[in-house]
C-alpha positions as CSV (number, residue, x, y, z in Angstrom):
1,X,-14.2,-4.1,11.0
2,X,-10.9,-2.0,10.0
3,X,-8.9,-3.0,13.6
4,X,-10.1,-6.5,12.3
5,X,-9.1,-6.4,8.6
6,X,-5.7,-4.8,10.0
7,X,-4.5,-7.1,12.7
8,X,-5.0,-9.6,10.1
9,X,-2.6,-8.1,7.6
10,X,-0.1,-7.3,10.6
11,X,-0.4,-11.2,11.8
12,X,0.7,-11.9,7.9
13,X,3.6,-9.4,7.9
14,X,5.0,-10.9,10.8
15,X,4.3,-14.3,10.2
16,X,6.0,-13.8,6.7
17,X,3.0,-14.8,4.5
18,X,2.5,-13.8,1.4
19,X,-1.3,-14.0,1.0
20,X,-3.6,-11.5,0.7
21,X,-6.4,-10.0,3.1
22,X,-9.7,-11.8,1.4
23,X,-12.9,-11.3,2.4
24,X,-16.0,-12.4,0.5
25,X,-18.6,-9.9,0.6
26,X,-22.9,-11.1,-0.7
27,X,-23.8,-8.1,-3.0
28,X,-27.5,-8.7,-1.8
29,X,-29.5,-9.7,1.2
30,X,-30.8,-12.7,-0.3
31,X,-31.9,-13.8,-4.0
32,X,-30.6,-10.9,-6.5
33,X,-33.1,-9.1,-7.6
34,X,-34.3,-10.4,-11.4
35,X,-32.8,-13.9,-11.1
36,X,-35.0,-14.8,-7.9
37,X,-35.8,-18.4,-9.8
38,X,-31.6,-18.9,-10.3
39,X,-31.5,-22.7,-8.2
40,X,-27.6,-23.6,-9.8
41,X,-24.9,-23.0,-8.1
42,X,-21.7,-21.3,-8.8
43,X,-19.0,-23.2,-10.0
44,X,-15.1,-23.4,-11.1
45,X,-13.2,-25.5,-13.9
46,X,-10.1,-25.6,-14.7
47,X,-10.1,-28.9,-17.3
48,X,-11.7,-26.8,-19.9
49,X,-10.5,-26.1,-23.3
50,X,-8.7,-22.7,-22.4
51,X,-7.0,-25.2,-19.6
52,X,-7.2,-21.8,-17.2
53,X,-9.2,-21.7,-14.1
54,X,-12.6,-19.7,-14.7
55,X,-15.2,-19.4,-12.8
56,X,-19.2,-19.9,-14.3
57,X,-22.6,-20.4,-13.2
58,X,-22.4,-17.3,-10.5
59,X,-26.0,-16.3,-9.6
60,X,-25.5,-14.7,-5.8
61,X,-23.1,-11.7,-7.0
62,X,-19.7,-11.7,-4.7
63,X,-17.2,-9.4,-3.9
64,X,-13.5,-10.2,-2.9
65,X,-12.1,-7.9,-1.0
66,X,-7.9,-6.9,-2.1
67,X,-7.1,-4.5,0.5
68,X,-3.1,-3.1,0.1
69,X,-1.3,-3.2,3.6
70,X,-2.1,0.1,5.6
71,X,1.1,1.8,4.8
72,X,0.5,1.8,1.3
73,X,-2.8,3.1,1.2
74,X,-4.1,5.5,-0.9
75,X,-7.7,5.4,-0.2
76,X,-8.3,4.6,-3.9
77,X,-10.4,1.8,-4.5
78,X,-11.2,-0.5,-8.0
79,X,-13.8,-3.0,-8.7
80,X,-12.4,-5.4,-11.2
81,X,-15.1,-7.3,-13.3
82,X,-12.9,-9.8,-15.1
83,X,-14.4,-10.9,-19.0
84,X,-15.5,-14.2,-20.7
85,X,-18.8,-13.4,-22.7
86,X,-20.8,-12.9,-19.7
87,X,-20.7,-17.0,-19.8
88,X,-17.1,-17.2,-17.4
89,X,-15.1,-15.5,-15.9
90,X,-11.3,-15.3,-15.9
91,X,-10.7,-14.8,-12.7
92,X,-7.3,-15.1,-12.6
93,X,-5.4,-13.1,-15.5
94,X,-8.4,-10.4,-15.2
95,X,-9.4,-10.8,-11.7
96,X,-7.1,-11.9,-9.0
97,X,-3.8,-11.1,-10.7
98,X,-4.6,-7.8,-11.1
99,X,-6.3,-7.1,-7.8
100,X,-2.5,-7.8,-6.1
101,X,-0.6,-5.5,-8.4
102,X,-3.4,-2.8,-7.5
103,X,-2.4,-3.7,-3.8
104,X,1.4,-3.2,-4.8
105,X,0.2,0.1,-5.5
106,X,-1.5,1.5,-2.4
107,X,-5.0,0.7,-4.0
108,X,-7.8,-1.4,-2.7
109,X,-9.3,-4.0,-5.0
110,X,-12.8,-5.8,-5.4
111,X,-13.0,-8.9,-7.5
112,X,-16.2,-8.6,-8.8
113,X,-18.9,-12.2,-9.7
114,X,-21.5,-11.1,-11.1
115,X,-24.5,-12.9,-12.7
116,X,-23.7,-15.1,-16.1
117,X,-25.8,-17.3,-18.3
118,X,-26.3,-20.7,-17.5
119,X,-24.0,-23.4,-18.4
120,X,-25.6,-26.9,-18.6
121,X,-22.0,-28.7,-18.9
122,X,-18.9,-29.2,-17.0
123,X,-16.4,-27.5,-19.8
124,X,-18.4,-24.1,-20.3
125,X,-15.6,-23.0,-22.7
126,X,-15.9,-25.8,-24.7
127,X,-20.0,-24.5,-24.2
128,X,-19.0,-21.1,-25.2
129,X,-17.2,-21.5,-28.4
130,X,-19.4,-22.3,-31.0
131,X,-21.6,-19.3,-29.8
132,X,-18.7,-17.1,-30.6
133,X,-19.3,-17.5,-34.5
134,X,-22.5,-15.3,-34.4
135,X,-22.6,-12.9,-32.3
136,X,-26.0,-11.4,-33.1
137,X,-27.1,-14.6,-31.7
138,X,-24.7,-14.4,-28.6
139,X,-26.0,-10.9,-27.9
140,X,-29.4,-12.0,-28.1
141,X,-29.0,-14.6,-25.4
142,X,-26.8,-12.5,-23.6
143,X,-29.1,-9.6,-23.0
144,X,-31.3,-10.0,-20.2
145,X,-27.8,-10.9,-18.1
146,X,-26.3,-8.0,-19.4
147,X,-28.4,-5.6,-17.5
148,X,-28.3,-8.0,-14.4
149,X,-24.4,-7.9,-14.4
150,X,-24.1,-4.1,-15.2
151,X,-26.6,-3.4,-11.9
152,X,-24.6,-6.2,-10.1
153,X,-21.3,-3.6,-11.3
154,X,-23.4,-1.0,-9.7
155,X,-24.5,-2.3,-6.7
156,X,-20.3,-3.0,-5.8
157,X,-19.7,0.3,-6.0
158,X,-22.7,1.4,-3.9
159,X,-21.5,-1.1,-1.3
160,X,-17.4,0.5,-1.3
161,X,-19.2,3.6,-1.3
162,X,-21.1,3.1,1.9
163,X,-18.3,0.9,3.5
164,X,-15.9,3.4,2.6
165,X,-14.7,4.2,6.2
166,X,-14.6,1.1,7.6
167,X,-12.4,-0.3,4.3
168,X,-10.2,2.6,4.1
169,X,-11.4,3.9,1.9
170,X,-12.1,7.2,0.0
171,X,-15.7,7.4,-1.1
172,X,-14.7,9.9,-4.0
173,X,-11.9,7.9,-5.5
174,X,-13.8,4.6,-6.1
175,X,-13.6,2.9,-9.9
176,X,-14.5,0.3,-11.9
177,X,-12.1,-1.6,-14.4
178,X,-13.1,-4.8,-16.8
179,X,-12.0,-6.9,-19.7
180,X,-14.1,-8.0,-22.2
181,X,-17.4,-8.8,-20.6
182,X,-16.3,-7.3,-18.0
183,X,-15.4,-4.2,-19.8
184,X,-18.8,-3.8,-21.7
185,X,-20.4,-4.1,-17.9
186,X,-17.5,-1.3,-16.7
187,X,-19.2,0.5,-19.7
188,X,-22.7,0.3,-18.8
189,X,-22.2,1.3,-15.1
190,X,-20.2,4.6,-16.8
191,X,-23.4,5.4,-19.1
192,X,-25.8,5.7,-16.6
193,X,-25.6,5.6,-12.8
194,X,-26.9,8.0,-9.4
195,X,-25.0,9.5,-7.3
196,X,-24.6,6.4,-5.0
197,X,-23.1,4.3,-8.0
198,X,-21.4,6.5,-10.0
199,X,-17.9,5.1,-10.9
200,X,-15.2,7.8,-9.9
201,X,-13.0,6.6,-13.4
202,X,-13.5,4.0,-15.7
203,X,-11.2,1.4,-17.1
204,X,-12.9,-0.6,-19.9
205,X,-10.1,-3.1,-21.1
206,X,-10.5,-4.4,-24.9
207,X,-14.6,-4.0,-24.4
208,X,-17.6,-4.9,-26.2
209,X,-19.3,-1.8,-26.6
210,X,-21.8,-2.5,-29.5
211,X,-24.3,-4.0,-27.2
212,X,-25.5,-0.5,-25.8
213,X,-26.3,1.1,-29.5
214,X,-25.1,4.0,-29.8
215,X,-22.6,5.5,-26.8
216,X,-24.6,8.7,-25.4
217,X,-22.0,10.1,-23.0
218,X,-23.5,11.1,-19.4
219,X,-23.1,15.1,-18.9
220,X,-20.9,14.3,-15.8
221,X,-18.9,11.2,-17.0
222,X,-15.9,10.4,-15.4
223,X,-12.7,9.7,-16.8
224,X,-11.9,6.6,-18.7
225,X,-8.8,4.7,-19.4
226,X,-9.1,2.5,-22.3
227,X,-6.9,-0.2,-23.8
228,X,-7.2,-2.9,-26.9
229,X,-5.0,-4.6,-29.1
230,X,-5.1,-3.6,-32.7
231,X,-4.8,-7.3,-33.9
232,X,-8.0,-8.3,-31.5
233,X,-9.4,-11.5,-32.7
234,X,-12.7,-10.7,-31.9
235,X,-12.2,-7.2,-33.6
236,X,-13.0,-5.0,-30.8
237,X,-10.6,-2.3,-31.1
238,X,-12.3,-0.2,-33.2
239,X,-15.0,-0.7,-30.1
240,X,-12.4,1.0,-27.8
241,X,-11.7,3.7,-30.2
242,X,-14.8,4.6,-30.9
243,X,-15.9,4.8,-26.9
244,X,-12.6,7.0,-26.7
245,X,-14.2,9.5,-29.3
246,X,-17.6,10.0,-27.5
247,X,-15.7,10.8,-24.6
248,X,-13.4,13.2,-26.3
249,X,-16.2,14.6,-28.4
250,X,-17.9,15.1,-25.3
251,X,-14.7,17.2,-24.0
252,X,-14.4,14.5,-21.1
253,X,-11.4,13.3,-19.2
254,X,-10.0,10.1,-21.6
255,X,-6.8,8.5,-22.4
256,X,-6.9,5.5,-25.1
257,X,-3.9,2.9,-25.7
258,X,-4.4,0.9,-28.5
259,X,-1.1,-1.8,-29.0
260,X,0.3,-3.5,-32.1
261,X,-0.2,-6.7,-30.9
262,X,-1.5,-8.6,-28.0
263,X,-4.9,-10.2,-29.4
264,X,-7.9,-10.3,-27.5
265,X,-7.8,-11.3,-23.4
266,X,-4.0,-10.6,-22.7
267,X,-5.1,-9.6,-19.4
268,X,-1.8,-9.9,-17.0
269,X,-0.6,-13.1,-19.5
270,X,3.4,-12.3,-20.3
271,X,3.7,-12.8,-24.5
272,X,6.6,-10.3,-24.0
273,X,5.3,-7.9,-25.9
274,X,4.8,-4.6,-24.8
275,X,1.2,-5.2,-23.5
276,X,3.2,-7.2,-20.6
277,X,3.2,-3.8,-19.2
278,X,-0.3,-2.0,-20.1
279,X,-1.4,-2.3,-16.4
280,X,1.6,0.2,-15.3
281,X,0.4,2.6,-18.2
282,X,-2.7,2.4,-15.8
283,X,-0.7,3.2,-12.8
284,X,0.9,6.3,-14.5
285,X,-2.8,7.5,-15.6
286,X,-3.8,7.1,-11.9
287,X,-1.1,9.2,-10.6
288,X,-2.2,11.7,-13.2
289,X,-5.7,11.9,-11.5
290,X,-4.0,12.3,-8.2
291,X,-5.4,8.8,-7.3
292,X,-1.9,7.3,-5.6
293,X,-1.4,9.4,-3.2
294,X,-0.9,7.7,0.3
295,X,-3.5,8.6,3.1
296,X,-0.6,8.5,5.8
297,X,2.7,9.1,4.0
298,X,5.6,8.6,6.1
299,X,8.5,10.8,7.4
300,X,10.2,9.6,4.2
301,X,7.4,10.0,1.8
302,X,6.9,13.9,3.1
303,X,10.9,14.5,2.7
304,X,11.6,12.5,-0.7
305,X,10.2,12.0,-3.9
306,X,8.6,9.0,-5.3
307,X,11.5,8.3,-7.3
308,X,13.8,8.4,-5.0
309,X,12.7,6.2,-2.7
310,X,12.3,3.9,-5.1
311,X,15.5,4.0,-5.4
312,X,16.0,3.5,-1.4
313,X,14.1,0.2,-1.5
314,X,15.4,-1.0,-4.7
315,X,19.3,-0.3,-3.8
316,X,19.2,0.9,0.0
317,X,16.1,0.6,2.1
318,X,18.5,1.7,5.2
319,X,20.0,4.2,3.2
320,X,23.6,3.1,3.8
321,X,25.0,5.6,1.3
322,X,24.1,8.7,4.0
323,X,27.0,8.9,5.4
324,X,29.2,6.7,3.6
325,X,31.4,9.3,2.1
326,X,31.3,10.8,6.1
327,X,32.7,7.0,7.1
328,X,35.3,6.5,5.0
329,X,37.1,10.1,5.8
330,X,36.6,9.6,9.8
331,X,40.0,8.7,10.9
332,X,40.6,5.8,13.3
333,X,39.9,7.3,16.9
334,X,43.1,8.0,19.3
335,X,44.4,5.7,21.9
336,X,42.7,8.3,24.4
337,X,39.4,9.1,22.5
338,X,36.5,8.2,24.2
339,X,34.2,8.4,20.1
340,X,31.2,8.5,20.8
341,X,28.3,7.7,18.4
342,X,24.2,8.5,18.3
343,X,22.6,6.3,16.4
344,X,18.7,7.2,15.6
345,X,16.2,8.9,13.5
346,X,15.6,12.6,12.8
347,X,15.6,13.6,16.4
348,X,19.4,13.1,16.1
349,X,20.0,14.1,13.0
350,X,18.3,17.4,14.1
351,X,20.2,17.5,17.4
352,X,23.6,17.8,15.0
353,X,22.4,20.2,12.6
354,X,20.8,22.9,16.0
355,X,23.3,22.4,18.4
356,X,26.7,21.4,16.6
357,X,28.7,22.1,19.8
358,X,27.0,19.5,21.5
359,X,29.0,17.1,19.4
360,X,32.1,18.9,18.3
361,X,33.1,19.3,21.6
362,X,32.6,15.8,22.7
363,X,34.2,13.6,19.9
364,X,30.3,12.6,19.5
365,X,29.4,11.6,15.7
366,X,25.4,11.9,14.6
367,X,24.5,8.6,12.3
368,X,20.8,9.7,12.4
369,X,18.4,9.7,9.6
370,X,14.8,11.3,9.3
371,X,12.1,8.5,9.4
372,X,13.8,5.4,10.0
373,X,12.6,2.6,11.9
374,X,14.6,-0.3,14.4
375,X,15.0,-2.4,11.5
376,X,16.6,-0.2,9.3
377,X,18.5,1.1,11.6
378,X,20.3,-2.4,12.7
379,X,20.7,-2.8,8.9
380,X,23.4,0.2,9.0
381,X,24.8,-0.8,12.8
382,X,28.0,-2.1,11.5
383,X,28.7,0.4,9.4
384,X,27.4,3.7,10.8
385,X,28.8,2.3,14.6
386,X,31.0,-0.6,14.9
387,X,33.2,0.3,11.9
388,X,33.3,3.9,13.7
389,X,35.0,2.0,16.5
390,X,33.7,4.0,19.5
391,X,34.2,3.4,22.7
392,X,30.3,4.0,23.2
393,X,26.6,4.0,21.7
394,X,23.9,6.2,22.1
395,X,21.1,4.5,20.8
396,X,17.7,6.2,20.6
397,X,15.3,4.2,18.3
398,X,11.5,3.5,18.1
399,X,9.1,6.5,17.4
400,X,9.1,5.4,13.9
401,X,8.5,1.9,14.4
402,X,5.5,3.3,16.8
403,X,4.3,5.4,13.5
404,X,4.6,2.7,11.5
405,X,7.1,4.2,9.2
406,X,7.6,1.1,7.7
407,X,5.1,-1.3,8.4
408,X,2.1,-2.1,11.5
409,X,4.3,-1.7,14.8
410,X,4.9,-4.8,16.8
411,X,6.4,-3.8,20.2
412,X,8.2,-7.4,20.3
413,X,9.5,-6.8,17.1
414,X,11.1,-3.1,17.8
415,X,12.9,-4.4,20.9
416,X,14.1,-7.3,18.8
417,X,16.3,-5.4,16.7
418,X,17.2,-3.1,19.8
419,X,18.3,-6.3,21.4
420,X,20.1,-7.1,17.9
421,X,21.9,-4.1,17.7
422,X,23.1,-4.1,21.6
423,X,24.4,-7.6,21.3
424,X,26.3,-6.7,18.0
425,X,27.9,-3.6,20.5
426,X,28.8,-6.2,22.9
427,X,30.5,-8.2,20.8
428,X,32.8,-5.6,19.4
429,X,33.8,-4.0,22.5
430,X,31.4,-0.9,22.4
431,X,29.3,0.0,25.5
432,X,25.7,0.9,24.8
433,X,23.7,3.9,26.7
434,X,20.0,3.0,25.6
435,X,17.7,6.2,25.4
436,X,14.6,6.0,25.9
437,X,11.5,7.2,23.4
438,X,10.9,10.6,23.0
439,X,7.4,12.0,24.5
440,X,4.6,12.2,21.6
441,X,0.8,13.3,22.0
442,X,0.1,12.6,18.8
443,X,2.1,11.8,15.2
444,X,1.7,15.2,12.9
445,X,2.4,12.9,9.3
446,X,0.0,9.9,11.0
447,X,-2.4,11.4,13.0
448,X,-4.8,8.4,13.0
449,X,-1.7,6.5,14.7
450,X,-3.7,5.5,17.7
451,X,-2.9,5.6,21.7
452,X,0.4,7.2,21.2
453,X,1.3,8.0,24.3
454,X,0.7,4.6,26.5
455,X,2.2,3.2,23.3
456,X,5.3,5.2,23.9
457,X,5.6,4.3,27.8
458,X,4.9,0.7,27.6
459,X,8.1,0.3,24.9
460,X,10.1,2.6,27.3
461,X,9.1,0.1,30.2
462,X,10.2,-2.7,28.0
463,X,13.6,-1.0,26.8
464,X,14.0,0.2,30.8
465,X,14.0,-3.3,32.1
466,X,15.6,-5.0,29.1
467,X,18.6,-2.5,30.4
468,X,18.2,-2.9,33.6
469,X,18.6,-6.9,32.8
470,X,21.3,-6.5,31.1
471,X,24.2,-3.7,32.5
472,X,23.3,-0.7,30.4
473,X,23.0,2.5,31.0
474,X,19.3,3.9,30.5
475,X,18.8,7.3,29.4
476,X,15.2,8.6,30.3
477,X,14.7,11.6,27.8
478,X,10.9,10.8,28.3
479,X,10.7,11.7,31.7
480,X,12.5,14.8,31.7
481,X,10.6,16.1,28.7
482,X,6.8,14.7,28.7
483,X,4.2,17.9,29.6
484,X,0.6,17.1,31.4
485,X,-0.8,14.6,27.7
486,X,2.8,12.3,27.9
487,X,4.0,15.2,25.3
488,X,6.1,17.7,24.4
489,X,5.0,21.1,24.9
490,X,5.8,23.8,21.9
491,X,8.7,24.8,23.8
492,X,11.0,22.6,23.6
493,X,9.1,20.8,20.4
494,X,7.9,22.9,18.0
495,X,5.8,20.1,15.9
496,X,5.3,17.8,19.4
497,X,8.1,15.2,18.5
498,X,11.0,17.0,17.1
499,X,13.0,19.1,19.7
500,X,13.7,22.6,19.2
501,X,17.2,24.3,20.8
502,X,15.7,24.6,23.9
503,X,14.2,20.6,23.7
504,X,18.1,19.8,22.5
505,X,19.7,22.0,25.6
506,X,17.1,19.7,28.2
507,X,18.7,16.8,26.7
508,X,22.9,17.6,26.6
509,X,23.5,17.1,29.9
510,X,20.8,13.8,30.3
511,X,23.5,12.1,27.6
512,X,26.4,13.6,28.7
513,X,25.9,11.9,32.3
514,X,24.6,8.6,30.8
515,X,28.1,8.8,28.7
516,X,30.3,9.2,31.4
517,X,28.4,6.4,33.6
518,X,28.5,4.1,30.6
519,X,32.6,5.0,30.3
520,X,32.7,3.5,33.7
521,X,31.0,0.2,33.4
C-alpha cells in the first residue's frame, strides 16, 4: 500500500500537480455501531447561510488521508475533527486547509467525518441557528451523537495506529486536533481511551468542554495544546482555560494560547489579526515534543540546521553563495591553462579537502557541495563552471538524486539535467568528462532507500551510453571501486559512499587519464 501511496505522489511531483495524496478510508466494516437504523445519506452545501462549504448528514464515519511527500516525513500523524455543533462540519477552514499545512510540515493528516445529528433541510445552517440560543436544549439533542462521534474520534486513531507501517507512520506519535465540535470530541477521546486509542497529544481548538461535567484528568494524559479567542461569541474561552488548569493541576504536559481577538471558528480564515498565525504556534509546540523530526533526513538536514536551510530554499536552494566569494577572486585562466573543474556533491568536495595536491597540482578547481542533487547542481553550472572558463568538466552527479535528497528519484529526470548541463558545456566551449556513480550498498542517512545497487548501475548504463552517443569521455569510478555487494568496501570508503585517501588515491589517476583524453577530442 506505501509503494502505492508513493508512486502516486512521485507521478504528481513530476507531472507538476499540486494536489494532494487522498484516500478515503470506511471507519467501520459496515453500519457504525449505535446508528445501525441511520438510512440518510451524507451530504454537502455550500448555498447555506455561512455561504462556506460544509459537510452534514455523515452517518458511515470517513477518514481522508493527507499524507506529506516522503521527504518530508516525520512519521507524526493528526486526526483533524473539524467543528459545527456536531450538526456540520467545516470541512474546509478546519478540515482540509489545515490537513495541507500539516503536510507542509512533514506530518500526516486524517480529515476526520464523524457521525452528526440529522438535518431534515437543504440549508442545515440555517437549521442550526435557532438551536444556538439555548444551549441546554442543544446539548440535550446533541448527546447521544456526542458519544457516537467521540468513539468515531477513537476508532481513527486505532485505525493510524494499526496502519501505522504501511502509512508511514509512527504508532507513538499519533494525535488528535478539533475545533469546536470537533474540539469537545478531541476532548472526550483525551479523557478516557485504551491503549489502542489513546491520543499521543491533543489539540482542542476553541472547545466546548461543559458537555463532559466536570474534567477528571486521566493519570496518563497526554499533552494538550489549546487555543480560544478571548472575545469568543459563543463564550468558550473560559472552556479552554479551564481544560488548561485540570491539566496543569494535574502536573501534565499543557500549553494554552488564548488571543485578544479572533471570535469563535477562525479556523485557518485570514482577519489579519494575529490568530492568522495560531496554527504555526502549533508547529513550534510540536517541535517542542520532538514531533518534526524527519524519518530520513537528508545529507543537508544531518549537516545544517533547520534554520538554515530555510534559508537555502527561501534565498538559495543550490546554494550559489558557496563559493561565490572563491569565483569572483579566481583569475581568468592563462592562454596555456588547461582549468579544469569537478562539479559534484560531497564526494568532491571531500576529494579537495583529503587530497589537496590532487588539484593544486593540476590547475583542477572543486565546485562540490555535500548533498546536492542533478537539479541543483545545473542550477549553479553557469556560475560554479562556465564563468570559471575551463577548458574541461568533470562532472560526477547522481547518488543524491538516487537518495532522494530532494525529492522521489526519477532516473529520466537525473539524466535530464545531466544532459542540460553537458549541452550548456558544449555551447561554451568546455569539454565534458562524464563520471560515472559511485558504488553504494546501501545509503547510511536513508537506509530504507531501496535496491541501491542495480539503481546505481542502471543510471551508470544510461550516463555510459548517453556518452558514448554523444563524444564524451566516460569515467567509470564504479567499476574500479565496487567490492563483491556493487559497494565500497571500508577501505577505501569508510561510511560505504564517501571515499577515504586510499578511495581518493584509486580515483586520481582514473580522472587524470579521462582529462587528458577529453583535452584531445
Amino acid at each position: 500500500m506505501k509503494s502505492a501511496i508513493y508512486a502516486l505522489i512521485a507521478l504528481l511531483t513530476l507531472t507538476g500537480a499540486t494536489g494532494y495524496t487522498q484516500q478515503v478510508i470506511q471507519l467501520y466494516n459496515g453500519k457504525a455501531p449505535g446508528s445501525e437504523s441511520w438510512t440518510w445519506g451524507e451530504k454537502e452545501s455550500v448555498n447555506n447561510t455561512f455561504k462556506t462549504r460544509t459537510v452534514y448528514n455523515v452517518s458511515q464515519p470517513t477518514l481522508t488521508v493527507y499524507l506529506p511527500k516522503p521527504e518530508l516525513a516525520t512519521g507524526t500523524a493528526v486526526i483533524v475533527a473539524p467543528g459545527g455543533a456536531f450538526h456540520i462540519l467545516s470541512i474546509d477552514s478546519e478540515g482540509i486547509e489545515v490537513a495541507k499545512w500539516l503536510n507542509s510540515k512533514g506530518v500526516a493528516a486524517f480529515v476526520l467525518k464523524y457521525r452528526l445529528v440529522r438535518s431534515v433541510t437543504d440549508d442545515p445552517v440555517a437549521e442550526l441557528m435557532p438551536k444556538m440560543r439555548d444551549f441546554k436544549k442543544l446539548d440535550e439533542e446533541n448527546a447521544p451523537v456526542v458519544e457516537m462521534a467521540v468513539a468515531d474520534g477513537k476508532k481513527a486513531i486505532e485505525y493510524v495506529r494499526t496502519h501505522a507501517k504501511e502509512l508511514d507512520i509512527l504508532p507513538n506519535q499519533i494525535g488528535i486536533m478539533g475545533f469546536s465540535a470537533g474540539g469537545a470530541l478531541t476532548l472526550g477521546v483525551g479523557l478516557s481511551y485504551t491503549p489502542a486509542n489513546r491520543p499521543d497529544f491533543i489539540a482542542p481548538i476553541y472547545p466546548k468542554t461543559d458537555i463532559f461535567g466536570e474534567i477528571k484528568v486521566p493519570a496518563d494524559a497526554p499533552p494538550a495544546w489549546i487555543c480560544a479567542a478571548s472575545d469568543d461569541q459563543l463564550g468558550f474561552a473560559p472552556h479552554a482555560t479551564a481544560l488548561y488548569d485540570a491539566w496543569i493541576a494535574a502536573k501534565k504536559i499543557a500549553e494554552l494560547h488564548i488571543y485578544q481577538k479572533g471570535g469563535h471558528g477562525f479556523g485557518m480564515n485570514k482577519q489579519k489579526i494575529p490568530t492568522d498565525t495560531w496554527y504555526e504556534r502549533f508547529g513550534d509546540w510540536m517541535k517542542l515534543q520532538g514531533y518534526l523530526k524527519k524519518l530520513r533526513p537528508s545529507a543537508l538536514d544531518l549537516k545544517y540546521s533547520e534554520e538554515q536551510i530555510a534559508s537555502f530554499q527561501r534565498n538559495d536552494w543550490a546554494y550559489l553563495s558557496r563559493y561565490a566569494d572563491a569565483n569572483k577572486k579566481l583569475p581568468s585562466p592563462k592562454a596555456d591553462e588547461n582549468r579544469v573543474v569537478f562539479l559534484g556533491n560531497s564526494i568532491t568536495e571531500g576529494w579537495v579537502n583529503k587530497q589537496p595536491e590532487f588539484f593544486a597540482k593540476g590547475n583542477y578547481i572543486g565546485r562540490g557541495i555535500s548533498g546536492q542533487t542533478s537539479p541543483q547542481a545545473l542550477l549553479r553550472f553557469r556560475p560554479d563552471v562556465v564563468e570559471l572558463k575551463p577548458k574541461v568538466v568533470v562532472i560526477n552527479i547522481g547518488i543524491n538524486d538516487i537518495a532522494e535528497n530532494t525529492g522521489p528519484y526519477n532516473p529520466e529526470f537525473t539524466l535530464g539535467n545531466i544532459a542540460s548541463m553537458v549541452e550548456i558545456a558544449k555551447a561554451n566551449q568546455i569539454k565534458v568528462v562524464l563520471a560515472s556513480v559511485h558504488p553504494a550498498f546501501e545509503f547510511p542517512w536513508r537506509k530504507e532507500i531501496a535496491d541501491v545497487p542495480n539503481k546505481i548501475i542502471q543510471l551508470n548504463e544510461q550516463l555510459k551510453a548517453y556518452a558514448q552517443k554523444n563524444g564524451l569521455v566516460y569515467l567509470d569510478y564504479h567499476g574500479a571501486m565496487k567490492d563483491g555487494r556493487n559497494g565500497m568496501s571500508p577501505e577505501i570508503a569508510g561510511d560505504g559512499v564517501h571515499p577515504t585517501l586510499a578511495g581518493y588515491q584509486i580515483m586520481a589517476p582514473l580522472a587524470e587519464k579521462a582529462i587528458a583524453e577529453a583535452l584531445k577530442k
